[in-house]
C-alpha positions as CSV (number, residue, x, y, z in Angstrom):
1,X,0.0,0.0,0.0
2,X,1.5,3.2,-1.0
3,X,1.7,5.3,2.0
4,X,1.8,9.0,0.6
5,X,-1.6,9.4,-0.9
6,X,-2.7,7.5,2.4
7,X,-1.4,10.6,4.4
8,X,-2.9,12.5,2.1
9,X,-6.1,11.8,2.5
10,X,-5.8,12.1,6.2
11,X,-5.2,15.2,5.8
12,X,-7.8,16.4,3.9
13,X,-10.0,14.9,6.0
14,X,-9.2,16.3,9.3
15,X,-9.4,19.6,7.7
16,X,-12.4,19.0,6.1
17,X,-14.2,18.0,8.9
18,X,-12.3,20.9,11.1
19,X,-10.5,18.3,13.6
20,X,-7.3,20.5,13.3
21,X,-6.8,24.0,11.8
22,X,-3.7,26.5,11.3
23,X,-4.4,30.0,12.6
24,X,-4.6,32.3,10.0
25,X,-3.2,35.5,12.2
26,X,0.0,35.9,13.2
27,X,-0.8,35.8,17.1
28,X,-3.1,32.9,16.3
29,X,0.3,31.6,15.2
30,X,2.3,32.2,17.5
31,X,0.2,30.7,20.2
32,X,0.1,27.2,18.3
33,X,3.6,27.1,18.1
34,X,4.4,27.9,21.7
35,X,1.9,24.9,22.6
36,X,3.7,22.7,19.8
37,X,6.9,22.9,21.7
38,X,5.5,23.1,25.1
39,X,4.7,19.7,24.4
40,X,6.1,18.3,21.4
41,X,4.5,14.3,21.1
42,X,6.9,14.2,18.2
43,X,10.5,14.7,20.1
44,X,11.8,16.4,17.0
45,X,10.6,19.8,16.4
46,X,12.6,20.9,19.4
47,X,16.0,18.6,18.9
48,X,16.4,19.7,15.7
49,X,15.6,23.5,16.1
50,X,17.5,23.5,19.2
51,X,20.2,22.4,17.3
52,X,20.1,24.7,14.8
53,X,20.1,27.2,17.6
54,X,23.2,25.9,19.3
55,X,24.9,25.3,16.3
56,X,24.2,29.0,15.2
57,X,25.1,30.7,18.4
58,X,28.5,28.8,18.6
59,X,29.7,30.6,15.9
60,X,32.5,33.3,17.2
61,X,32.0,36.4,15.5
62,X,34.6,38.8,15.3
63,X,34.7,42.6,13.5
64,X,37.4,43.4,11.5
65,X,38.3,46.6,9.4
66,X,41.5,48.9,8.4
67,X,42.2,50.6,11.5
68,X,43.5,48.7,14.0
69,X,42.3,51.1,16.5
70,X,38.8,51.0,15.5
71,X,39.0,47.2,15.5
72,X,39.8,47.4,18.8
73,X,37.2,49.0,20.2
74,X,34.1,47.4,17.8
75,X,35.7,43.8,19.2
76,X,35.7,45.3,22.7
77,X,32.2,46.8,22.8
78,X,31.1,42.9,21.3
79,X,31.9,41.9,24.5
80,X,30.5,44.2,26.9
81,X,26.8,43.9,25.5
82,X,24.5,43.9,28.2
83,X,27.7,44.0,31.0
84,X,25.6,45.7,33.5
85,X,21.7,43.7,33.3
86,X,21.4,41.7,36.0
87,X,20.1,38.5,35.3
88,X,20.6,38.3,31.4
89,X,24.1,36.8,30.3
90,X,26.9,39.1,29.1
91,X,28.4,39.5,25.3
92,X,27.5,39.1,21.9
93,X,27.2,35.4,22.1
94,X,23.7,34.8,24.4
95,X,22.0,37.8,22.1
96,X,22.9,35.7,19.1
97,X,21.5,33.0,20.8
98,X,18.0,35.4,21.4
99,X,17.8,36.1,17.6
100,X,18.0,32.7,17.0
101,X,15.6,31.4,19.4
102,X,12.9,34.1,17.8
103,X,14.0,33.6,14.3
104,X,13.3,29.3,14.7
105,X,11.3,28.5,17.4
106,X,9.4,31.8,18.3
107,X,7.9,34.4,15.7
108,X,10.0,35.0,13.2
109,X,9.5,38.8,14.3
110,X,13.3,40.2,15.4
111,X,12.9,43.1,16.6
112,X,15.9,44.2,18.3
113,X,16.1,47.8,21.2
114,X,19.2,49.4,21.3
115,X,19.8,51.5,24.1
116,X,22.2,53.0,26.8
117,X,25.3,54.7,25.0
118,X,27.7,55.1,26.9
119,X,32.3,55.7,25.9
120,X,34.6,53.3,25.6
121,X,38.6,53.8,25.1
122,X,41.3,51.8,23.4
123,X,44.5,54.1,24.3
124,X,43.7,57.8,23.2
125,X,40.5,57.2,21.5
126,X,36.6,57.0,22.8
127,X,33.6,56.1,21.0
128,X,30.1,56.3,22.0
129,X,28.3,52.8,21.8
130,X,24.8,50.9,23.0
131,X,25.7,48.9,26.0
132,X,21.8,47.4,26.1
133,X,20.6,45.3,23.1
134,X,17.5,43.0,23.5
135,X,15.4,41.1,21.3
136,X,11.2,41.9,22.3
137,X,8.9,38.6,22.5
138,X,7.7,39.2,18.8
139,X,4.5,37.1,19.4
140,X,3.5,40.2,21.3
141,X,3.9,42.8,19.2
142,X,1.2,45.0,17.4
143,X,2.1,46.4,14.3
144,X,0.2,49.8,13.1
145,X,0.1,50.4,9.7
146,X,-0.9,53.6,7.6
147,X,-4.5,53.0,5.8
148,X,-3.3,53.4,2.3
149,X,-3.7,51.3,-1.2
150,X,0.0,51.9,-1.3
151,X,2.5,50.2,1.1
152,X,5.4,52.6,1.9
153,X,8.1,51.1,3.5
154,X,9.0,52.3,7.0
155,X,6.0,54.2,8.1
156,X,4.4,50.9,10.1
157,X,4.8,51.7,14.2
158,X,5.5,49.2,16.4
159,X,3.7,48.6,20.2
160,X,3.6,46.4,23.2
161,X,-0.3,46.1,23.5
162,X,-3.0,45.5,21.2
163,X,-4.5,48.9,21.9
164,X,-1.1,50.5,21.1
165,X,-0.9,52.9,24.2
166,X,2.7,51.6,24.6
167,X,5.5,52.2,21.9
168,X,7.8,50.3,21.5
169,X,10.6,52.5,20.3
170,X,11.3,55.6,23.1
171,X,12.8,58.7,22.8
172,X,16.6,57.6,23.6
173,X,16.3,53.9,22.1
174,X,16.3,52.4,18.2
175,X,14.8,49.6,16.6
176,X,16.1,47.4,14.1
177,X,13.8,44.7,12.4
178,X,13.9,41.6,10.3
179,X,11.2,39.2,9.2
180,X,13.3,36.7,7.7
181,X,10.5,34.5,6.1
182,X,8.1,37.3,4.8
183,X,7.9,40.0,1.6
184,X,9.6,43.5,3.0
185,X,5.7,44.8,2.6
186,X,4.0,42.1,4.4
187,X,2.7,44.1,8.0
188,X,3.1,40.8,10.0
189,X,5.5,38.3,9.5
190,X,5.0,34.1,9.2
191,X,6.5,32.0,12.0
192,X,9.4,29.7,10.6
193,X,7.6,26.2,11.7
194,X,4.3,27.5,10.1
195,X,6.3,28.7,7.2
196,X,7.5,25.3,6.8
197,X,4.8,23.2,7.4
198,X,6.0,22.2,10.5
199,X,3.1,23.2,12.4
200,X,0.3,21.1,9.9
201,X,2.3,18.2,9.9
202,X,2.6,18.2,14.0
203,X,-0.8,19.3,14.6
204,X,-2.2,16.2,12.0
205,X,0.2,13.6,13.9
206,X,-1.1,15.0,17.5
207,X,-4.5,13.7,16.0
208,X,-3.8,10.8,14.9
209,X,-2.5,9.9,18.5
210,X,-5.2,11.3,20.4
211,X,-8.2,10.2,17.7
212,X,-6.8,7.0,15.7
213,X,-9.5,4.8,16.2
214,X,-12.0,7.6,14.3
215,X,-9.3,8.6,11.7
216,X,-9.3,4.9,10.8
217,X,-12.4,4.6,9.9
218,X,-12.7,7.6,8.0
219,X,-9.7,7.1,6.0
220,X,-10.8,3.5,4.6
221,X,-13.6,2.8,2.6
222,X,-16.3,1.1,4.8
223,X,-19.4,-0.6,4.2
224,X,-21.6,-2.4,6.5
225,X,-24.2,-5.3,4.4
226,X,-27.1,-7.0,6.1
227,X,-28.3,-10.0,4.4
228,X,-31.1,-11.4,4.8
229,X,-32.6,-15.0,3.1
230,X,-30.9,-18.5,2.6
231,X,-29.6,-19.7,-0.9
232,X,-31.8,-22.6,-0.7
233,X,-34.3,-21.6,0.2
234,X,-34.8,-19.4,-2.4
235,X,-33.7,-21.7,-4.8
236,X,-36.6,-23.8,-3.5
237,X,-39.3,-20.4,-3.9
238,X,-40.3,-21.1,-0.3
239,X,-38.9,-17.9,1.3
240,X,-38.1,-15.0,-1.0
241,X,-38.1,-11.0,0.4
242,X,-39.1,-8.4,-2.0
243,X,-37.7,-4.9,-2.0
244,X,-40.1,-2.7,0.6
245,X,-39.5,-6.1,2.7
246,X,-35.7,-5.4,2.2
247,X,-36.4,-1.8,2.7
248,X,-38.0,-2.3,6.1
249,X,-35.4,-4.1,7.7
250,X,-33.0,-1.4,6.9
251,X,-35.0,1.3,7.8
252,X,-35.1,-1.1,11.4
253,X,-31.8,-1.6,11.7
254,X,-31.1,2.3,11.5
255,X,-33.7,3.1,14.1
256,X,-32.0,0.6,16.6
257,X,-28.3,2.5,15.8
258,X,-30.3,5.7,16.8
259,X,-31.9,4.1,20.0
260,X,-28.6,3.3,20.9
261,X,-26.7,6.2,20.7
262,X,-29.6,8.0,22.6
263,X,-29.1,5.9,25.3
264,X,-25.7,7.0,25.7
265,X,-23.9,4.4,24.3
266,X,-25.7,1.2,26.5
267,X,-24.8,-2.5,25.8
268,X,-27.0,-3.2,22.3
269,X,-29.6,-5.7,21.9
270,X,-31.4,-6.2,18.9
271,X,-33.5,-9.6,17.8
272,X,-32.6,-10.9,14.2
273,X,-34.1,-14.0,11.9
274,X,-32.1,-16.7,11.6
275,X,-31.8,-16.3,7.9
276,X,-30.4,-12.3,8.8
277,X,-26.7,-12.0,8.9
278,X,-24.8,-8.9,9.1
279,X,-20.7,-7.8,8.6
280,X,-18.5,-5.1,7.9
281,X,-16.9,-5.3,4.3
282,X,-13.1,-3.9,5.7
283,X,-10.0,-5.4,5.9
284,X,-8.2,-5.5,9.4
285,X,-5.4,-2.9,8.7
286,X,-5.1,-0.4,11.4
287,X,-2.3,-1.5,13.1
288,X,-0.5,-1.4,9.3
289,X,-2.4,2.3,8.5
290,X,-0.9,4.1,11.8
291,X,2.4,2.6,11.1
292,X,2.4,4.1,7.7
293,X,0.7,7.3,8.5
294,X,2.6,8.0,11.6
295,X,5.7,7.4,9.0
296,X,4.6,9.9,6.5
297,X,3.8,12.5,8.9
298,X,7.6,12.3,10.8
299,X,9.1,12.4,7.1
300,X,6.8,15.6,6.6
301,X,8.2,17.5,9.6
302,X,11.5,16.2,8.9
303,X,11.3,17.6,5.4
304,X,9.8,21.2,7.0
305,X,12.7,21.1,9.1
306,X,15.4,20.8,6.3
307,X,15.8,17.0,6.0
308,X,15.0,15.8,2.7
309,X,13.9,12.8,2.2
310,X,15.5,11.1,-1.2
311,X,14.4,7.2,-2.5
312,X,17.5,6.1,-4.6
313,X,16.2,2.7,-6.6
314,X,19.3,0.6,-6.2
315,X,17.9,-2.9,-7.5
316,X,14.7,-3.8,-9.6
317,X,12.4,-4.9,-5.9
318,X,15.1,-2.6,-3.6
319,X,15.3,1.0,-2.8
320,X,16.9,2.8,-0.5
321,X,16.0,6.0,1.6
322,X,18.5,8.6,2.6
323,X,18.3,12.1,4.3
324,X,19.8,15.4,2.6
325,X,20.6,18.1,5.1
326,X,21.5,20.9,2.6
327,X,18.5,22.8,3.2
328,X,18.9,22.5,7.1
329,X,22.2,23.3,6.9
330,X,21.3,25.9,4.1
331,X,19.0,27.7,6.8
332,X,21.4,27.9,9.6
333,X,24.0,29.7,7.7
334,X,21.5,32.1,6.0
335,X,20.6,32.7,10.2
336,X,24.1,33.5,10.9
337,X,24.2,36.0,7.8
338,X,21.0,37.4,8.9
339,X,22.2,38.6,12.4
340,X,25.2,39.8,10.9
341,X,23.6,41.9,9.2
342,X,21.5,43.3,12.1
343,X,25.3,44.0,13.4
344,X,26.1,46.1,10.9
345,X,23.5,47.9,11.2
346,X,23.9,48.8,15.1
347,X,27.5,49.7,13.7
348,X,26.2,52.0,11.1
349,X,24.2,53.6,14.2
350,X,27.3,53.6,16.1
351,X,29.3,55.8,13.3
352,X,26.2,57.9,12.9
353,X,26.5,58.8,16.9
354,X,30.2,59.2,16.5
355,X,30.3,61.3,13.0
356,X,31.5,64.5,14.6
357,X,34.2,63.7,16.7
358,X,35.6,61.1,14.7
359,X,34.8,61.7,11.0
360,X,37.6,59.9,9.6
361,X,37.8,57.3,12.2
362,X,35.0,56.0,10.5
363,X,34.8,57.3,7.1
364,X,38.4,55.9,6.0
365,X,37.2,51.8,6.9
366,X,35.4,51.2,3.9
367,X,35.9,47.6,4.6
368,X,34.6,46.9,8.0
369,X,32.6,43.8,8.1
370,X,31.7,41.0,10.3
371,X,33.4,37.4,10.3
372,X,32.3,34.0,12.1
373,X,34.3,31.0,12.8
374,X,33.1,27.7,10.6
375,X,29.8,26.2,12.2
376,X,30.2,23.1,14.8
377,X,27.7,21.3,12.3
378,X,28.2,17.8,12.5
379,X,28.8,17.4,8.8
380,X,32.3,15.4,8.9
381,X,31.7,13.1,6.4
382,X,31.1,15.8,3.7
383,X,34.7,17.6,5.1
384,X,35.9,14.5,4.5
385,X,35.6,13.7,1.3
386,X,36.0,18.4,0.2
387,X,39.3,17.6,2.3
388,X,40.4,14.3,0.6
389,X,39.6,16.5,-2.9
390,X,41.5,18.9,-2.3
391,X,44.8,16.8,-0.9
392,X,44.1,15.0,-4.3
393,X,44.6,18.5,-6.1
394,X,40.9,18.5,-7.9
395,X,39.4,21.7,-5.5
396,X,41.2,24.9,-5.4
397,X,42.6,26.6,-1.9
398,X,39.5,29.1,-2.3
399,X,37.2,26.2,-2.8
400,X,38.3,24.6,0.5
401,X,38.6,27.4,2.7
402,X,34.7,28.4,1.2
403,X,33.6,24.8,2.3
404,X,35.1,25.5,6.1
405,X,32.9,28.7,5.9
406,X,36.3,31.1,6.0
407,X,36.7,34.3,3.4
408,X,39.3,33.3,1.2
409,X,40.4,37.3,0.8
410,X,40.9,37.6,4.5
411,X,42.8,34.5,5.3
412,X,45.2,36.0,2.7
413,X,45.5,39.1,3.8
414,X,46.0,37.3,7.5
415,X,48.5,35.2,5.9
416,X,50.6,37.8,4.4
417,X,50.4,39.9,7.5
418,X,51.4,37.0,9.7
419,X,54.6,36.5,7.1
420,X,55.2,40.2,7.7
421,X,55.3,39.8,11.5
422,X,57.2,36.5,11.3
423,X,54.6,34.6,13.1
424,X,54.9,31.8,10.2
425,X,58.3,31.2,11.0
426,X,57.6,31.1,14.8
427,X,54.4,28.8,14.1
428,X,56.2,26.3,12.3
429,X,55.2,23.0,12.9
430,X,56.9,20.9,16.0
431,X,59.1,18.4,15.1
432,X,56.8,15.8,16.0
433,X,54.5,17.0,13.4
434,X,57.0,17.8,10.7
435,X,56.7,15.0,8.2
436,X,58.9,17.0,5.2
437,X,61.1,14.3,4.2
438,X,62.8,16.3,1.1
439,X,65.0,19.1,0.8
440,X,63.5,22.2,-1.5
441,X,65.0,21.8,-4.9
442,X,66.3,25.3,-5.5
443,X,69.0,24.1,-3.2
444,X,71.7,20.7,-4.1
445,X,70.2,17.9,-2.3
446,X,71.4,16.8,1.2
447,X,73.5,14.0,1.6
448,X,71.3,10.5,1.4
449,X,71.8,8.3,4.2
450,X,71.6,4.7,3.9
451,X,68.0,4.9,5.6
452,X,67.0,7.7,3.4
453,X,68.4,5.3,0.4
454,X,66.1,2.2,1.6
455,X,63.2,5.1,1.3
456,X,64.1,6.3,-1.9
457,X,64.2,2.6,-3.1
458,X,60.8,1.9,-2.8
459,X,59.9,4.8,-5.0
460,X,58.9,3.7,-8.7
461,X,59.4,7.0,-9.9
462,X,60.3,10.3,-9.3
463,X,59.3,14.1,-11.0
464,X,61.6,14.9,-13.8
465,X,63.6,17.7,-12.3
466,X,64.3,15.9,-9.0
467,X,66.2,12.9,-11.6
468,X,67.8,15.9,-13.4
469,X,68.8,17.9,-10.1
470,X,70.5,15.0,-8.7
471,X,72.5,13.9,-11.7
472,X,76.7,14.2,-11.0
473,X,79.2,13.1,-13.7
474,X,82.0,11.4,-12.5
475,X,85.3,13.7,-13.4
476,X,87.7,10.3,-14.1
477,X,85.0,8.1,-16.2
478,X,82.7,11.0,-17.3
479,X,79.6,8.8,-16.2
480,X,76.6,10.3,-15.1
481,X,75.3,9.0,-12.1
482,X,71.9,9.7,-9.8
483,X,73.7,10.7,-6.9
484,X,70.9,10.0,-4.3
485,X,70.0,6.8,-5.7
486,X,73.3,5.5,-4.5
487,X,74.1,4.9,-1.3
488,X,76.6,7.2,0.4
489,X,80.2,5.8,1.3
490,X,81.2,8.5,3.5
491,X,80.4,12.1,4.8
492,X,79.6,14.3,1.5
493,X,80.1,11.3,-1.2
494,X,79.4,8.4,-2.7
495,X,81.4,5.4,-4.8
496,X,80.9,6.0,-8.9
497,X,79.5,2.9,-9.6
498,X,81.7,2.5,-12.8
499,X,85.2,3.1,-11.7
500,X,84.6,2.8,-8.0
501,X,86.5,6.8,-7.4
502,X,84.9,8.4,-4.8
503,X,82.8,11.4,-5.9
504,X,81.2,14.4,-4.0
505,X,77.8,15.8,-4.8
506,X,79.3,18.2,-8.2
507,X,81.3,14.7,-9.4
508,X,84.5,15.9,-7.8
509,X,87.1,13.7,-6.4
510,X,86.3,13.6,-2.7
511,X,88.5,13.5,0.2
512,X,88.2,10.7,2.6
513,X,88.3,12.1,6.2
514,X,87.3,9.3,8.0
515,X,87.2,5.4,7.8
516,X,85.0,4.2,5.1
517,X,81.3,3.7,6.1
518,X,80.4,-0.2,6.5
519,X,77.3,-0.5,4.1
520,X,76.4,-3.0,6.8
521,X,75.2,-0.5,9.2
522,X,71.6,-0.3,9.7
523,X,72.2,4.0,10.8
524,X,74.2,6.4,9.9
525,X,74.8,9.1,12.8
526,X,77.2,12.1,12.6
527,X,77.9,14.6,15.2
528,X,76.2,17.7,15.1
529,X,78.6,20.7,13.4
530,X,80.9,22.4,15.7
531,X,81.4,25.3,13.2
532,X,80.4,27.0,10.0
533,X,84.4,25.5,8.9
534,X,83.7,22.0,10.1
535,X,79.7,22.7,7.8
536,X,81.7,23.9,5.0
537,X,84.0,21.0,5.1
538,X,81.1,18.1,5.0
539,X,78.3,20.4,2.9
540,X,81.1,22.0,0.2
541,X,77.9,23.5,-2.2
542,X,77.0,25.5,0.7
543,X,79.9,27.5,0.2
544,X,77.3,30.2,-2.3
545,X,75.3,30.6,0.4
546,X,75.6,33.6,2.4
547,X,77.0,33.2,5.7
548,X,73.4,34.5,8.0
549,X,71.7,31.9,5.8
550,X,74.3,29.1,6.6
551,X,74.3,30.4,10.6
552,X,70.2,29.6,10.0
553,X,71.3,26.0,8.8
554,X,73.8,25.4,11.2
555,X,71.8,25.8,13.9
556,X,68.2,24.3,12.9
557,X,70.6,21.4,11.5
558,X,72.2,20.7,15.2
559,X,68.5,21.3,16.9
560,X,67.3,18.9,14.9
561,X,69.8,15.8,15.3
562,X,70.0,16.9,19.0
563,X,66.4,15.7,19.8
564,X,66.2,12.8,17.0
565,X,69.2,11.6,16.3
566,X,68.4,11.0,12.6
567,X,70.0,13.1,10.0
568,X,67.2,12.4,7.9
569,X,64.7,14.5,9.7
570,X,67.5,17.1,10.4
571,X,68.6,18.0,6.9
572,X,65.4,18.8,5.7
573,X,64.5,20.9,8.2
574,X,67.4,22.9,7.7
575,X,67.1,23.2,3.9
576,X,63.3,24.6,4.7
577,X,64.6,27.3,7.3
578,X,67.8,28.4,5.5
579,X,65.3,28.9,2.0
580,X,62.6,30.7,4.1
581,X,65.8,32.9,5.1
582,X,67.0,33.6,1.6
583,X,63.6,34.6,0.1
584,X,62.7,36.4,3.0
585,X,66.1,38.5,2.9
586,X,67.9,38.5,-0.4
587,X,67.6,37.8,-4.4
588,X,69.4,35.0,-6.5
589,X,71.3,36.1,-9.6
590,X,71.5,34.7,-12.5
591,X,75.0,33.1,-11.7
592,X,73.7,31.9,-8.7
593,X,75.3,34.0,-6.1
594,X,72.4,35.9,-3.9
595,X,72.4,39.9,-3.4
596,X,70.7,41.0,-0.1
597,X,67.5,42.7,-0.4
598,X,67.4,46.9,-0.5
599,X,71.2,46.4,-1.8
600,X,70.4,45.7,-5.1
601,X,71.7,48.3,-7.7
């Protein structure tokens, strides 16, 4: 039995016959809803909106604009909302978590007061700003409008009571306003779970509980048959019934029902012929028909709520029902834009307040705007797989940062201001962390250890200009050899494979220091540098390098192998610091030599 037109019927019946209605005024509204989630039979209206709330109000929001002065005081204001109200929390965070409340489980009307400016400093400046910012229960509120054929915007006046002796807006306070689910010209605004449908679907299924046994019946086609006569006997013409006979009995039967629901519903008795037999032509199915309609109506308020339900035919007798959040998730983001917007706003009454004394403090930050932290949304399986894509190299940077809800603009202008400050450098990853196994290429390779030649080993292949950067010809048999496939026979070089001379990184012959290194040996350890000398002796191709960027190598070099004891997580660490060094301070010529930067003629 297909379920939906099932439900659908329901419906139209307990409308028809006025079991359940929707309120059409918006107090009406507002009423039902506060009763839906007083006592919501359904355990989901209020999980999921709650939710949605939580999630929303998580979100740190933070202001951000040119001056750094101006910053500073916006930011510090955020956090002062309400400082002085007894009994309401403090900061921007619980009034975000007021709009929300009204926006999803209350009216839909946020109307927020402003009130009680008072100065705030950051060093020699003082602005003016509301201390006092509250959201009004919007189910309460009357809204006057003009009598006019023509709507114009702004003229409507807001009050407390319905006989609208008490304004809402005073002398020293503002209003700001936002009816997130209506036209700008509507005068009252509709309530998100009546919006939705929320509100049918739950006030259908609180039916259903309370009435099932009468919705049963009305749903299903019923018919009730008396019979009366015996096959045989008519067969035999000794007892036949003609039709005002027939007629008679019915007309009987229905005067009995009557007597009986006169008499307040007594225990029946009735006499019959035995050749009288009565039934009720309908299949036993009601414990299969609330089953199915209670289904249809929690998929309903799931589906008002931002969870759509999608059937995905994976088989010829198989299908398979998933939920899409996207418009739940959709809905929560649009809230968070919606009260940042309701921010700027109070901002643009802040700069209207402090226009004369500070002019240019707020005429010059043409790009003041508000930012949020990504939403705690419990979405990791479609991070996932945005993360894995872009790791693969098929998203873009922007793409990514988007998905994690960040500005792609600001984190590079944060970026390039943390390079500036050198809070990159000082942020670098611990050790522990550090997985860079490779030196950067714009600088000859490190020396390859026996571990780091196992490693390199069980590489198939490698990019083209690595195979080219490592390539050394051997000055005595003029072979070219991959110098880091080999594996190395002392400090700085390696044994030419063809005439067995021992070669240095640039192919020439290399002196042996020390003993030769027993291939046997499952790790190679050396002692950390003493000097730049005793670097210079073992590392010769650092000899171009300038000596502040070799210091930087020396150093992060000996840091390194002090706490591991592996050269191959020491020498590319060092590589990476002593290139972040050049870039940072000076420019490579064309012959290779480097020129500090601001010395260049």
């Amino acid at each position: 039995m297909n379920a939906l037109p099932l439900y659908s019927q329901f419906l139209n019946w307990i409308y028809a016959t006025n079991k359940i209605s929707v309120p059409s005024d918006f107090k009406g509204q507002c009423a039902k809803v506060k009763s839906m989630l007083n006592d919501d039979i359904t355990g989901i209206v209020n999980s999921i909106t709650g939710y949605a709330v939580n999630s929303a109000s998580e979100a740190i929001l933070k202001i951000e604009c040119d001056n750094e002065t101006l910053e500073d005081l916006l930011n510090q204001w955020l956090s002062m909302i309400n400082v002085n109200i007894d009994g309401v929390p403090t900061g921007l965070q619980a009034l975000a978590k007021e709009y929300y409340k009204e926006r999803w489980q209350g009216s839909s009307l946020c109307l927020m007061k402003v009130s009680n400016w008072q100065k705030i400093s950051s060093g020699n400046t003082s602005i003016k700003v509301p201390t006092v910012l509250w959201f009004v229960n919007g189910s309460t509120v009357t809204i006057d409008r003009p009598k006019s054929k023509i709507v114009k915007l702004g003229t409507d006046k807001y009050y407390f009571d319905e006989e609208k002796n008490k304004p809402i807006k005073s002398k020293d306070e503002e209003i700001l306003i936002q009816k997130p689910f209506s036209r700008w010209i509507a005068q009252y605004p509709t309530p998100y779970l009546v919006f939705s449908g929320v509100l049918k679907n739950w006030l259908a299924l609180d039916c259903l509980s309370t009435k099932s046994d009468e919705v049963i019946s009305k749903v299903l086609p019923y018919l009730f048959i008396v019979e009366k006569g015996d096959k045989d006997a008519f067969l035999q013409k000794d007892v036949n019934y003609t039709d005002p006979e027939l007629k008679a009995m019915i007309d009987g039967f229905k005067t009995f029902l009557e007597r009986y629901e006169q008499e307040g519903n007594k225990v029946p008795a009735t006499g019959v012929p035995f050749d009288q037999k009565m039934q009720h032509l309908i299949p036993d199915l009601t414990k299969i028909l609330n089953e199915e309609l209670y289904r249809q109506g929690y998929r309903a308020i799931l589906s008002g709520l931002g969870f759509v339900s999608v059937v995905q035919g994976i088989g010829d007798s198989r299908k398979e029902e998933t939920i899409n959040p996207k418009p739940f998730l959709a809905e929560v983001n649009a809230g968070v834009r919606d009260f940042k917007s309701m921010l700027i706003d109070v901002v643009g009454l802040i700069s209207l307040q402090n226009k004369t004394e500070h002019r240019k403090l707020f005429s010059e930050n043409k790009n003041l705007q508000i930012v949020n932290s990504p939403l705690k949304i419990n979405v990791e399986s479609i991070i996932d797989s945005i993360r894995s894509a872009f790791v693969y190299g098929t998203i873009s940077i922007e793409t990514y940062q988007e998905t994690l809800g960040i500005n792609p603009s600001q984190e590079l202008e944060r970026m390039r201001k943390e390079w500036k400050d050198g809070l990159r450098e000082l942020y670098y990853p611990h050790l522990i962390q550090n997985t860079e196994k490779d030196a950067d290429t714009n600088i000859s390779p490190a020396p390859i250890t026996k571990k780091q030649t196992e490693k390199n080993k069980e590489k198939e292949t490698k990019p083209e200009n690595m195979q080219e950067a490592s390539l050394v010809t051997c000055k005595k048999c003029n072979k070219k050899i991959d110098y880091l496939k080999q594996p190395e026979a002392g400090m700085g070089y390696i044994k030419c494979p063809e005439c067995g001379e021992n070669i240095d990184q640039e192919g020439n012959f290399a002196k042996v220091i020390n003993e030769p290194i027993d291939p046997n040996l499952e790790t190679l350890e050396i002692a950390p540098y003493k000097n730049d000398e005793e670097l210079l002796k073992h590392q010769p191709h650092l000899k171009k390098i300038p000596q502040p960027a070799r210091d930087v190598f020396l150093k992060t070099f000996n840091d390194v192998y002090e706490r591991t004891r592996d050269e191959s997580d020491a020498f590319p660490v060092a590589y990476r610091q002593m290139n972040k060094y050049l870039k940072r301070h000076y420019t490579k010529n064309d012959d290779g030599t480097f020129t500090r930067k601001g010395e260049e003629k």
